[in-house]
N, C-alpha and C positions, 0 to 999 in steps of 0.2 A: 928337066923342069916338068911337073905334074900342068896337066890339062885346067887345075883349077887356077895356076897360080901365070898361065902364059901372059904374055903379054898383051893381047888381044880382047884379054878378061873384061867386059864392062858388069859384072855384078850381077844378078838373078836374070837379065832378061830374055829376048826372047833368040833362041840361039844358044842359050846357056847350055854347056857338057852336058850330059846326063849325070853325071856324079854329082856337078852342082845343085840341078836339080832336087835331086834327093837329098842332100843334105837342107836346103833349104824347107822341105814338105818334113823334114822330122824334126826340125827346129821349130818350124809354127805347131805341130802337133806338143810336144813339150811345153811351149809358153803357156802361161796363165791366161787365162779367159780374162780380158778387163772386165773386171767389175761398174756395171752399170749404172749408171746414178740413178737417183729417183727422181721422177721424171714429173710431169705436170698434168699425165693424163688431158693433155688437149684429145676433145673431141669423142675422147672412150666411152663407152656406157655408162650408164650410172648401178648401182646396186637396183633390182627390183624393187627388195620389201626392206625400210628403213636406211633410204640412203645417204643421210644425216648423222654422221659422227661429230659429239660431243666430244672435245679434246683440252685437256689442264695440258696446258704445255710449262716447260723444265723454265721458268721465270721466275725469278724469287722476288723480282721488284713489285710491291704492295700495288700499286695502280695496273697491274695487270693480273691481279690475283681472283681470275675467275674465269670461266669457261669460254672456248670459243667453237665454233660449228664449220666443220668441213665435209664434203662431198665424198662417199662412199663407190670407188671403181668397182664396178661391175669385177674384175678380176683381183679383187682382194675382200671381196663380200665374207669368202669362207674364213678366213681369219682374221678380222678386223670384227673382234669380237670386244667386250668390255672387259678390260682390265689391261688390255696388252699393250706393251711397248709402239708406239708409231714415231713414224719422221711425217714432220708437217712444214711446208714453209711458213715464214710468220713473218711480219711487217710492209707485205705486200698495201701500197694504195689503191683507193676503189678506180682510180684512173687507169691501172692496171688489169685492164679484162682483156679479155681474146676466147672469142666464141663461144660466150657465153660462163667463162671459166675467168675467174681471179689468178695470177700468176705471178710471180715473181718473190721477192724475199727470201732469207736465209733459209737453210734447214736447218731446223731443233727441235729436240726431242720431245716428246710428251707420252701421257698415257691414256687411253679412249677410255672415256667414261661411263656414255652409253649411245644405244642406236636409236634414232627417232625417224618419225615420220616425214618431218619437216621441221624446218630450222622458224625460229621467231627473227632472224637476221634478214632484212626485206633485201639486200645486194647479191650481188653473184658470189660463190663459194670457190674457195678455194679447193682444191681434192688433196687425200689423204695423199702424203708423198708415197709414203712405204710400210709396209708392217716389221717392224723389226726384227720380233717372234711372235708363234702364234699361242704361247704360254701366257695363262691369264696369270697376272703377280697382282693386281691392284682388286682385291673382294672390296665390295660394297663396307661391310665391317669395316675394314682398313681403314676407306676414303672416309667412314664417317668421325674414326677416332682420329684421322688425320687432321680434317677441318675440326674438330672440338681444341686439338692443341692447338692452332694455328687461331683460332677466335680467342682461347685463353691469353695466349704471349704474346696476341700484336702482333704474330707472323704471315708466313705468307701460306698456303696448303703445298706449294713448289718445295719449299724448304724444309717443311715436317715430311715432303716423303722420300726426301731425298736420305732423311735420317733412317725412317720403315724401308725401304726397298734395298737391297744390295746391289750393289753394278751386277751386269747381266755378265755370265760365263756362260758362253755357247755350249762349250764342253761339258758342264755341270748340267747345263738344259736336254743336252744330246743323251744323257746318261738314264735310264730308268731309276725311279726311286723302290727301294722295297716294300712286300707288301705290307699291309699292318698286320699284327699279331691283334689275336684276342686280348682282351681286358684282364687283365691280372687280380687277382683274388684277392679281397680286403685285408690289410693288415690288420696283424696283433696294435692294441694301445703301445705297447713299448714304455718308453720313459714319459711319452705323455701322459703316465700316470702320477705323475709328481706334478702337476699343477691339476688346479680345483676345478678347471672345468674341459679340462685339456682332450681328455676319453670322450668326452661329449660331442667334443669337436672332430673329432675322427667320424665317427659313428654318424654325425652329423652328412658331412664329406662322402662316403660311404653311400649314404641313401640317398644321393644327389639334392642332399639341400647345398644353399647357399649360405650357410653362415660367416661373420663378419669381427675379425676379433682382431686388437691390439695385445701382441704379444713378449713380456718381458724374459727372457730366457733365462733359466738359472745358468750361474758359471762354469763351465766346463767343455768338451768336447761332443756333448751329447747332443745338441743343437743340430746339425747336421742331419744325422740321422733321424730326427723330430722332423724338419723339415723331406726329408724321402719320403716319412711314410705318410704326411698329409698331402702329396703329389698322390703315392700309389691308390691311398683311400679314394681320391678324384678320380684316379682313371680305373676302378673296380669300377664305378658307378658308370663308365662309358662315357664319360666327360676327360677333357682336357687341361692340361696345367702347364703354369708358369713360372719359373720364379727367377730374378733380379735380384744379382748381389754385386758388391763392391767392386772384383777384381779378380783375377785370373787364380789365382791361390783360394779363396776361395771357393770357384767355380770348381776345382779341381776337388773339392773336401765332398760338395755336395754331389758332385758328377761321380765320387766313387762310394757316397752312401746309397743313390740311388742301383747305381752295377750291383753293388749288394743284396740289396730289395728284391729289384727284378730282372737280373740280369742283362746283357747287350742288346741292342738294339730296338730298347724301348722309348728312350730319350735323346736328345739332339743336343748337341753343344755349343751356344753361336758367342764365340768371343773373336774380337777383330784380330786377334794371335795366329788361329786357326789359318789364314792367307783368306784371298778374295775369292778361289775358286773351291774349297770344302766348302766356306763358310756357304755361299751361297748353294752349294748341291745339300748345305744340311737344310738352309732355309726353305728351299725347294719340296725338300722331303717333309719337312714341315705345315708349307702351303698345301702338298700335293694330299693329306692324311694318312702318310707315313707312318711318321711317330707324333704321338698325342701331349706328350711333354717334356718340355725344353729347360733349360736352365741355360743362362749367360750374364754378361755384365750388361750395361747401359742401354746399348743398341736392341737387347734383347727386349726392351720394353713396348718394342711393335710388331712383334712376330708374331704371325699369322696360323696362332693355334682354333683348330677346329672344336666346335663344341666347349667354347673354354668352360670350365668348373671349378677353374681356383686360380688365382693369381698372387705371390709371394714376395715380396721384397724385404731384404736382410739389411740392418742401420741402414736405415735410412738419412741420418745424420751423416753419413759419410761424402764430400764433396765431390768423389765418383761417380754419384748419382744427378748430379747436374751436366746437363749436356754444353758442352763449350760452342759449339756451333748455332746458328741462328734457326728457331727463335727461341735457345738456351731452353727447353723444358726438361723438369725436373719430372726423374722416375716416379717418388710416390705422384705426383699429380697423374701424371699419365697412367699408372696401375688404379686410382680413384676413377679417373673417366672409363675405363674398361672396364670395371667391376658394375660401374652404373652402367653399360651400357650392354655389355651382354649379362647382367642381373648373375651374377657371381659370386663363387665365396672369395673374401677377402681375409690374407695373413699381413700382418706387418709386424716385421717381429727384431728383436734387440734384445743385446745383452744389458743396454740401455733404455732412457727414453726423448723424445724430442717433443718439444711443446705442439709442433702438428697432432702425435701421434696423442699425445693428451689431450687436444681437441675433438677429435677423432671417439674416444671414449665421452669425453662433457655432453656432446651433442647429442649422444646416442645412436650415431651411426655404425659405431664398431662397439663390439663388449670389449670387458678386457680378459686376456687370457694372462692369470699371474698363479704361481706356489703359493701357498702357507709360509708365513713365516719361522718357522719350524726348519721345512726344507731348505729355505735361501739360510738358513744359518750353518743349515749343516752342507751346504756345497758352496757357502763364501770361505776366502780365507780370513786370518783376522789381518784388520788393516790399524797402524799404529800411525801419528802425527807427528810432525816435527815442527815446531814453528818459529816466530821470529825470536819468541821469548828464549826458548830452549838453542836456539840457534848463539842468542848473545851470550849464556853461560859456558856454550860447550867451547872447551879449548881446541880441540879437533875441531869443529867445524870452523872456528876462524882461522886453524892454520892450513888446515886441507879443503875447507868449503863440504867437509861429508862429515854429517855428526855422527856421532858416536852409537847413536841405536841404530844410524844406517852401518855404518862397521861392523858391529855385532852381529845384525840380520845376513848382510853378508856373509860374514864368516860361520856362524851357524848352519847358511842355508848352501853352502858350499862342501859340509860335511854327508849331504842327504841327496844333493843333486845340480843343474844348472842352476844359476841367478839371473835372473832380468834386471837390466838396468834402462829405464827409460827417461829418455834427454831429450828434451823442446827441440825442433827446428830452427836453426838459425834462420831469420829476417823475422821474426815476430816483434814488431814496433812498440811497446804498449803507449797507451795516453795517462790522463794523468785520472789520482787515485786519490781518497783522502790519506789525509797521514795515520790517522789513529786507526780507522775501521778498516782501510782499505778499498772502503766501497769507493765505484766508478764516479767520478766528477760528470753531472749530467745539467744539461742545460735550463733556467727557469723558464723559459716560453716553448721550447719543443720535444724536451726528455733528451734530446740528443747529446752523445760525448763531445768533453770540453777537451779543449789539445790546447796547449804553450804556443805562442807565437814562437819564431825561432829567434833567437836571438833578445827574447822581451820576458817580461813574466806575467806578460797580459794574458787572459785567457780568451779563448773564442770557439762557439760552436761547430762542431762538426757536421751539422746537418743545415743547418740554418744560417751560420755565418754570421750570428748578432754576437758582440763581444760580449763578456760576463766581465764585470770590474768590482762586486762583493758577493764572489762565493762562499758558503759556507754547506756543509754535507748534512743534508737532509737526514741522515741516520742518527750523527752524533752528536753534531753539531760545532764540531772540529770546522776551522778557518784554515788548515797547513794543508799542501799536496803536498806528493809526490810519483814520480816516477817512478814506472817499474824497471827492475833490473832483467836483463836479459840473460838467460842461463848460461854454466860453465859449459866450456869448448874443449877443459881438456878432462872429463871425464873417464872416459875409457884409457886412455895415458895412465892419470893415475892410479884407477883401481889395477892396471895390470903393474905397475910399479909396487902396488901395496900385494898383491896375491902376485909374486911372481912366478910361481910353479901351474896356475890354471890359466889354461886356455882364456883367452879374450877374442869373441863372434864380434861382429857389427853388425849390422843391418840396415839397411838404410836408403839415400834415392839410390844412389851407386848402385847396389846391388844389398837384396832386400833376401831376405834366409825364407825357405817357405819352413823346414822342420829344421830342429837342433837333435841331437844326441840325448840322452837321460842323462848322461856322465857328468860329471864337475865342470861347471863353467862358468865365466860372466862372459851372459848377452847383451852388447851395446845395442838399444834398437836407438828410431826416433820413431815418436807417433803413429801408428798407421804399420808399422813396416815389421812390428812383432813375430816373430817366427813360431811356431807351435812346438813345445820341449815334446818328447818324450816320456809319460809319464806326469805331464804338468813341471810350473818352476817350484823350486823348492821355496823361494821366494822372490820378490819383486822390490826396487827404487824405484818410485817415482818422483824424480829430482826436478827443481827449480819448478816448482808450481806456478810463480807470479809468473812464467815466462807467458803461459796459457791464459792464466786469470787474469793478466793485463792487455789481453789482445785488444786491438781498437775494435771493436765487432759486438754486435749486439747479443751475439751466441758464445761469447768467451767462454760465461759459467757452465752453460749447457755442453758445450765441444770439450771445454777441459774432462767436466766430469768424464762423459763419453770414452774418451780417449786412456784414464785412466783405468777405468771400468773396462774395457777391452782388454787391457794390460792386466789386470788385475784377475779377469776371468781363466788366467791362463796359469794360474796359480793353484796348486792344488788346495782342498778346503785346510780349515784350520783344525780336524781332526786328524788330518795326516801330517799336520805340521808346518801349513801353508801361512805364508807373514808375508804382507805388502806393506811398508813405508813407505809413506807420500810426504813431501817436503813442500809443506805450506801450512799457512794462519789457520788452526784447526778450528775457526770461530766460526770462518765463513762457509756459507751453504752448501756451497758443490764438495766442500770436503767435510763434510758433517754427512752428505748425501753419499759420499762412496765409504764413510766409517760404518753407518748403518744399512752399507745397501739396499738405500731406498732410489731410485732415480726416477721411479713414476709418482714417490710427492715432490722431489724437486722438481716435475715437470710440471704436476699442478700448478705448484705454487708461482713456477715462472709464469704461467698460463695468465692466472686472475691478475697480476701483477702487469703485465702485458696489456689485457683487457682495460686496467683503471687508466692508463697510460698513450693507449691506440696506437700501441706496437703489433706488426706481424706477428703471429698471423692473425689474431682479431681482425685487425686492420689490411688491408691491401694495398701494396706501394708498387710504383714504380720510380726508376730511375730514367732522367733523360740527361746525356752527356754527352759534348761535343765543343767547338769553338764557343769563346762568351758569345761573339752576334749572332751567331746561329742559335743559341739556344735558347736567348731572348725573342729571337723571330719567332722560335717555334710555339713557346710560351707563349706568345701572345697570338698566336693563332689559334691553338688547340681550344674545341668547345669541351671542354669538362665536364664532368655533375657540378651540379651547385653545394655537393657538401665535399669536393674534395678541397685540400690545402697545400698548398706549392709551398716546401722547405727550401731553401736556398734560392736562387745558386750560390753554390762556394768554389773556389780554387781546386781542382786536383793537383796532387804530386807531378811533377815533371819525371817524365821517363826518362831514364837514361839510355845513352849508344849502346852501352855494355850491358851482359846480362840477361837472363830470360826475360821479356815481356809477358804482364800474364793479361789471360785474354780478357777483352774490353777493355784494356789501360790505353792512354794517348798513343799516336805515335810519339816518338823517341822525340824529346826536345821541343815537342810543341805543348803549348799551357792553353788546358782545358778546364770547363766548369762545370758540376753536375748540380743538377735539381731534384729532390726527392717528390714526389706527389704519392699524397695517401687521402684515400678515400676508406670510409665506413664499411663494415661488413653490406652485402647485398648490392654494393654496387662496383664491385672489381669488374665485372662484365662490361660494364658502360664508361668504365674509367679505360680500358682495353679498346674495347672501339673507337674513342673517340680520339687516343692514340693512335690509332691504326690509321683511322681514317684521316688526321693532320701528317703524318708521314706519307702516305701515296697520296696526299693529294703536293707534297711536297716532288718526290720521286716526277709526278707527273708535269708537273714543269720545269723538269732538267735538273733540280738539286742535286748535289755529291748526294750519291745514297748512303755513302759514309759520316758525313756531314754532322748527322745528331745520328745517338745511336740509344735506342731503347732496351729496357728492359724490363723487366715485370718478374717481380718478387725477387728484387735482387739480392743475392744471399750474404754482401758486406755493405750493410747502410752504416755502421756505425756502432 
């Protein structure tokens, strides 16, 4: 028996073998140093010069949405600088002092805003817990576009920067960033020479102006590389660029037109794909004046470019672009606050157009950047109609549901190259429609859609909740509705049953194609999920039109067209042979608007029509939804402007167990009510605040913060 293990052994003390000994002294040198809490600084020095730290601590509840004053230790002066990450305690009461020092309450996080002289708080301070790092991440710039979204949406500045800032990697922080390269040298115009003011716009870019333009992009693949080279034009001039697009597939088009341009390590890539610790050493590199221009999706829309000189967003229309998280702001808004605020040039730009981005031109704030009609004739494809009438003659379409100029195009465009075939999303609900024209059933006191009771044939509004009991359609003056039919499910089934020798793609949520082959094929996409051919498609379906043009949504005409138009740009022009058939009533506008690819008069026209009406975005709305009593408390609290108008409240849908929930829907099996409020142009600011201000003053006396939930500019009223 070893000396360690005799029976005499009472464990380390004093007596202990020498062997134990030593074993014990390389066991404590091995262990981990415990990690020290942060501490209270009882009694420590204070900073000499500005020992007043200002601190936004990590609280998203509205009633505590504003700065609080802590005590700067003498031994964290050097890096308890503005911007950095700290630990502070928070909810300590004033009964709570000990020598002169506030003490007590949880630790949570925040970020130092700035040093002062002295605090305006007459009580004892609390001291900074800790520095967390000594890397500034929060510039003044940042906190100011911070707090601009957080006064637009009703939120909190806790919550928008929670969106701007990425969790901190120590590792990503430890790591040097590269140095910057020189300015790279102005590009050629390139294909910006095909629209009429496009070279202007370069050259504009270039010389460090700021110009401001609404951009319609002709069809094709060339988009892309237009947007590289009005980044490169930016950063010749020594200024910095941005740009925000949809999705990873795209990021990926533009991230390899810009490699192009100006080779590696000019620009940054920030999509949440990337993981948390690139992402953030890109962001870093970014912050640090690394690299001068970025490209990403959503989150990219508060990256901390230096010098900014251009900022970019691509469709804008795309629901990508709204942030799901609280307080939901919307990319173009937030690219509009940035461009006012470091005085920018602004692109916004689409194969499409959206009724903001028409406004955007009306007002005079943006020009537009469009071709000659000349050029969009010779880079569209031709696009043919199918409609209800032609649908009741074709015997193919009643036996297959695919009329027969869709067959043909097919089989034609299967000789040359892939087909697109594009299919609606299943859950698209529509409401109801007249019978003859089609147009939307809208309500007489609020414009709002009219919906079927379930089970009745009474009608009642969608926004407002007043029943209708003699409608008749403002266009035609038809008395019949009806309901829209929701598109075929077995599509792709049977084109590959009808072509059984080519290939059948899909595309879709599943799993979404980024390129195709040039080769013979039908491509099933849905919306959104269109894969890019090789070569362009030879030609395009765009099947069951009413599935989109009866959405319950006040954007149906606008998203449908969009959506086609996207589909349709991917089609080569119609001097190489390019054919898109669309499957719907060739009468009505959005498909009048993608025969003649025009989408910026159908955006006009949606605009003034909006305007006579006091729809978004003329107007400014918000949504409050939550329990009935709750939302009538809240309604009857909140001080409003005296020109806004409460629509509703009405019933929402009951959620179900199963199923994705999408976000802001009830929970699952509880019946909720929403209220629309709209207010007049010039006072969404004050319609905003006084929202804000009845929610924390709610929050402030213990309410579910869940309770009523707001939103502002919601993007499905109806």
């Amino acid at each position: 028996m070893s000396s360690e293990n005799g029976p005499g052994d009472q464990g380390g003390g004093e007596g202990a073998p020498p062997e134990q000994l030593a074993l014990i002294r390389e066991s404590v040198r091995k262990a981990k140093v415990p990690r020290a809490k942060p501490r209270t600084w009882r009694g420590a020095a204070l900073a000499e010069e500005l020992p007043v730290a200002r601190v936004l601590v990590d609280k998203g509840v509205l009633h505590l949405d504003r700065y609080f004053d802590y005590a700067v230790p003498a031994e964290l002066d050097a890096d308890a600088q503005p911007g950095v990450r700290v630990r502070v305690r928070f909810g300590a009461g004033r009964h709570r002092v000990r020598d002169g020092r506030r003490e007590g309450g949880g630790l949570i996080d925040g970020f130092l805003v700035e040093r002062l002289a002295e605090s305006d708080y007459s009580g004892p301070l609390a001291a900074l817990a800790q520095v967390v790092s000594p890397e500034p991440v929060l510039s003044a710039e940042l906190l100011a576009l911070a707090r601009g979204v957080a006064d637009r949406y009703a939120g909190s500045l806790a919550d928008v920067l929670q969106l701007a800032v990425p969790p901190r990697s120590a590792r990503a922080e430890q790591r040097p960033s590269p140095q910057p390269l020189p300015p790279p040298a102005a590009p050629e115009a390139g294909s910006w020479a095909r629209y009429e003011q496009g070279m202007a716009f370069v050259e504009a870019l270039a010389a460090g102006g700021a110009p401001r333009a609404v951009w319609n992009a002709l069809p094709g693949p060339e988009w892309a590389d237009e947007v590289a080279r009005a980044v490169v034009a930016t950063l010749a001039s020594g200024r910095g660029a941005l740009v925000v697009v949809p999705d990873g597939r795209v990021v990926a088009r533009v991230d390899a037109a810009l490699t192009s341009l100006m080779g590696e390590g000019r620009h940054a890539v920030l999509t949440a794909d990337a993981g948390p610790e690139k992402r953030y050493r890109q962001w870093l590199a970014v912050r640090r004046g690394a690299v001068r221009a970025v490209v990403g999706t959503r989150a990219a829309m508060f990256a901390p470019v230096r010098d900014l000189g251009l900022v970019v967003l691509w469709d804008d229309g795309d629901d990508s672009h709204s942030e799901p998280h609280a307080p939901q702001p919307h990319a173009r808004e937030v690219l509009l606050l940035r461009a006012a605020q470091d005085r920018c040039g602004f692109l916004l730009g689409s194969w499409s157009c959206t009724v903001e981005a028409a406004q955007l031109v009306e007002s005079g704030w943006a020009r537009p950047l469009v071709a000659a009609r000349e050029q969009v004739r010779g880079a569209a494809p031709l696009v043919r109609t199918v409609g209800d009438g032609d649908l009741a003659r074709d015997e193919a379409a009643r036996a297959a549901r695919l009329p027969t100029l869709a067959w043909q195009a097919v089989r034609e465009g299967l000789k040359q190259g892939p087909v697109l075939v594009q299919v609606p999303r299943r859950g698209y609900v529509p409401r109801m429609a007249c019978a003859n024209c089609r147009a939307p059933a809208r309500c007489r006191h609020c414009s709002g859609p009219l919906e079927a009771r379930e089970g009745g044939a009474d009608l009642r509004c969608g926004w407002c909740g007043k029943d209708e009991g003699a409608w008749h359609c403002a266009e035609c003056g038809g008395f019949r509705l009806r309901a829209q039919v929701v598109g075929a499910r077995r599509t792709a089934e049977e084109l590959g049953r009808a072509f059984p020798a080519v290939p059948v793609r899909t595309s879709g949520r599943e799993h979404v194609l980024d390129t195709v082959p040039g080769a013979p094929a039908l491509v099933v996409s849905t919306p959104g999920a269109e894969p890019v051919a090789e070569g362009g498609y030879a030609a395009a379906l765009l099947l069951d039109g009413w599935a989109m043009l009866g959405r319950p949504d006040l954007r149906a005409g606008e998203d449908a067209l969009r959506r086609w138009i996207a589909a349709a740009g991917l089609v080569r022009p119609q001097g190489a042979g390019g054919t898109v058939v669309v499957v719907a009533e060739p009468t009505l506008r959005p498909v009048q608007a993608l025969v003649r690819w025009d989408p910026v008069g159908h955006a006009v026209r949606e605009l003034s029509e909006r305007a006579e009406l006091g729809f978004p975005p003329v107007s400014r709305m918000a949504a409050v939804s939550g329990p009935p009593a709750l939302v009538a408390e809240f309604l009857g609290a909140v001080e409003l402007p005296g020109e806004a108008e409460v629509l509703g409240p009405i019933p929402l849908p009951v959620t179900g167990e199963r199923g994705p929930r999408r976000v802001g829907a009830p929970p699952a099996g509880e019946q909720w009510e929403r209220a629309l409020i709209r207010v007049p142009p010039g006072k969404g600011a004050a319609m905003a605040a006084a929202l804000k201000a009845a929610q924390a003053a709610r929050t402030a006396r213990g309410s579910a913060e869940t309770g009523v939930r707001l939103r502002i500019d919601p993007p499905d009223i109806g």
